[in-house]
C-alpha positions in Angstrom: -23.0 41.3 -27.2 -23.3 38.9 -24.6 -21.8 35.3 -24.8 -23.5 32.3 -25.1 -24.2 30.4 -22.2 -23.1 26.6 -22.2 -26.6 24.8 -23.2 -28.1 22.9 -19.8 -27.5 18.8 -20.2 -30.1 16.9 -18.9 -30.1 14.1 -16.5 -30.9 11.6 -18.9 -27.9 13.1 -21.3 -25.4 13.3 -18.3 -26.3 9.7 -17.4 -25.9 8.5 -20.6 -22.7 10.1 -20.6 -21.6 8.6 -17.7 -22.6 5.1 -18.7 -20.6 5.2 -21.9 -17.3 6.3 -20.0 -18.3 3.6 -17.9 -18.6 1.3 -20.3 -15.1 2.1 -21.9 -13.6 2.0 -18.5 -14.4 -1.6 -18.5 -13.8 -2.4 -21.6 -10.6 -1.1 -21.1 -9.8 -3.0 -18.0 -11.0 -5.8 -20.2 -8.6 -5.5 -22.5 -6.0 -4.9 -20.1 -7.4 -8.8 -18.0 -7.0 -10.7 -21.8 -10.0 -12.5 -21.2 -12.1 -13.9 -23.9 -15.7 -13.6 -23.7 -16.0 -17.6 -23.1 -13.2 -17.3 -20.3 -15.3 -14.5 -18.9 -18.7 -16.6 -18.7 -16.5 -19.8 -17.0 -14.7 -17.6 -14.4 -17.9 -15.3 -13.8 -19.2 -17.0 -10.3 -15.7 -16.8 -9.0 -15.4 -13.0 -9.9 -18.4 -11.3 -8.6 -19.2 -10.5 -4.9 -22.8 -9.8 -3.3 -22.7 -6.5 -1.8 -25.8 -5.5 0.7 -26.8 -3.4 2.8 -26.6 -0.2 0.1 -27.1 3.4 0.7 -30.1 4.6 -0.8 -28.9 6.8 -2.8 -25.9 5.5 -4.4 -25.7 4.5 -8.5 -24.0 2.1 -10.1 -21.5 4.3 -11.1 -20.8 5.4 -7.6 -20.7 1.8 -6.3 -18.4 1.1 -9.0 -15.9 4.3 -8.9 -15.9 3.7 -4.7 -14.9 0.2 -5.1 -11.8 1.6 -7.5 -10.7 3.4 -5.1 -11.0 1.8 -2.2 -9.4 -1.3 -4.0 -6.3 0.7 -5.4 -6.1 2.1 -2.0 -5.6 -0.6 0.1 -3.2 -2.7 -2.4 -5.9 -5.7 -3.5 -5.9 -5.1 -7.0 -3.5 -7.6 -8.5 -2.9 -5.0 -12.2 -3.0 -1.5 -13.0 -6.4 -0.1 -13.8 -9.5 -0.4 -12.8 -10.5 -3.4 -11.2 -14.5 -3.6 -11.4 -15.3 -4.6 -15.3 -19.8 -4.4 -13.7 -21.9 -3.3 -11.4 -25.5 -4.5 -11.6 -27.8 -3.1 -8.7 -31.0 -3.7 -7.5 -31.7 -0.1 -5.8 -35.2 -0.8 -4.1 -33.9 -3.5 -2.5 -30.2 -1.6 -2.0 -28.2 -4.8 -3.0 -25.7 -5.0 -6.2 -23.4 -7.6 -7.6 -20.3 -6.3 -8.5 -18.3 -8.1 -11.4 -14.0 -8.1 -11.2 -11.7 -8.4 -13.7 -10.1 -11.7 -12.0 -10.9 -14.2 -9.3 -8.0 -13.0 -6.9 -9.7 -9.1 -7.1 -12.9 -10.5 -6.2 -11.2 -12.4 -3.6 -9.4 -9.5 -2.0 -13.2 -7.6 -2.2 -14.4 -10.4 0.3 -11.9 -8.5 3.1 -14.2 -5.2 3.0 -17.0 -6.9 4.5 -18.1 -4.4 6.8 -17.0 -1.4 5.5 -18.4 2.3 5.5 -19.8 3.9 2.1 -21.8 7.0 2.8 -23.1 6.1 6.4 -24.0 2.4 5.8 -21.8 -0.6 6.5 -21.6 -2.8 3.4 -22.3 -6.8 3.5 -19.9 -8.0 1.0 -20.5 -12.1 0.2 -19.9 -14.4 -2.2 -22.9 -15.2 -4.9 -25.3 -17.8 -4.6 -24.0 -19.2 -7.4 -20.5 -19.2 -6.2 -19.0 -23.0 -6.5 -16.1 -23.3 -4.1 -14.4 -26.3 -5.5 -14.5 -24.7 -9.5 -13.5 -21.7 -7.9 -9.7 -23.1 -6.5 -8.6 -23.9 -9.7 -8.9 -20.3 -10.7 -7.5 -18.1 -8.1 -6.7 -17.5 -4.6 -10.6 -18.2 -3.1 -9.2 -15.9 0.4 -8.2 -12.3 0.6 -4.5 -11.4 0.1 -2.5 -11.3 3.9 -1.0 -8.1 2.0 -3.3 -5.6 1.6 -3.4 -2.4 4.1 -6.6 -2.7 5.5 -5.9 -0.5 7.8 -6.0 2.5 5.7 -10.1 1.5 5.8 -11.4 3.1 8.6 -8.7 4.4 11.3 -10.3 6.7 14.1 -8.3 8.0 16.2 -9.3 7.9 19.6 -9.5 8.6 24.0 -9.0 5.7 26.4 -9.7 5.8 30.1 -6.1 6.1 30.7 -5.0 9.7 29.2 -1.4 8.7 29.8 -1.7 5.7 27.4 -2.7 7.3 24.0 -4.1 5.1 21.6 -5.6 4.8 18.2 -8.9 3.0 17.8 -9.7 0.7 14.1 -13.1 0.2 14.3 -14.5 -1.0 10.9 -12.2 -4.1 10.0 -13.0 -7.1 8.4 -14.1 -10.2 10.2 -11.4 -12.2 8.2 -8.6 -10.8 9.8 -6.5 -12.1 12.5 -5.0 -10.4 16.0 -1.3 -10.5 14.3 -2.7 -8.8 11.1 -4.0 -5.8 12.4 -1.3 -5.3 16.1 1.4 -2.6 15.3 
């Protein structure tokens, strides 16, 4: 006889598996933050970013695995783990909130304005209701000078002058300053 094959999962079943690893992913990174659930709610405006500007395509759990990465890559998370606890998207009008674990995460998120995920570039901003002066006392409001940006987007790259080779960044935050980014 012939073996078995492996019953089909439907969409609906592979989503829902995907949610619930998901959801222990964050509660995991929850646990790893200490934060109570009233700490959470006070801290909330300070820890989520605007991001426009979406691909068309792209879930929540894409949006929320490509901000792991890109954050672990780059040196802005400030613990082990992952550092996006939510993701709540509005996918008709390609626009998301995306929660972090801590102020200075959400913070560091602010630098990847202008960034590249699958052909679009990302408008990352601070919430409406974002409240500056609240925010300070709870973390670093700026992006940390110590993050490798660079590792981004680097294109390498022809000038005029073929005895001058050169690498071209195109792709890098607005934030950054001249001596940040010169080698």
């Amino acid at each position: 006889g012939r073996a078995a094959a492996a019953p089909q999962r439907s969409k609906e079943e592979i989503a829902a598996e995907l949610a619930r690893v998901s959801e222990m992913t964050r509660l995991q990174s929850l646990q790893q933050a200490q934060m109570t659930p009233q700490a959470l709610q006070l801290t909330r405006h300070a820890r989520r970013v605007y991001v426009g500007n979406l691909p068309p395509s792209i879930s929540e759990v894409a949006l929320t695995h490509y901000f792991n990465q890109v954050m672990m890559a780059v040196g802005a998370c400030s613990a082990l783990g992952s550092p996006v606890i939510g993701c709540y998207m509005n996918p008709d009008k390609r626009f998301a909130f995306v929660e972090f674990r801590n102020v200075e995460e959400a913070s560091n998120a602010m630098a990847f304005d202008g960034v590249t995920c699958q052909g679009e570039e990302l408008r990352i901003r601070r919430p409406h209701d974002y409240n500056p002066t609240a925010a300070k006392a709870l973390g670093p409001s700026e992006p940390s000078q110590h993050m490798n940006l660079a590792l981004l987007r680097v294109v390498g790259g022809l000038v005029d002058d073929a005895a001058a080779p050169r690498i071209s960044v195109t792709g890098l935050p607005t934030a950054l300053e001249e001596e940040q980014v010169a080698f």
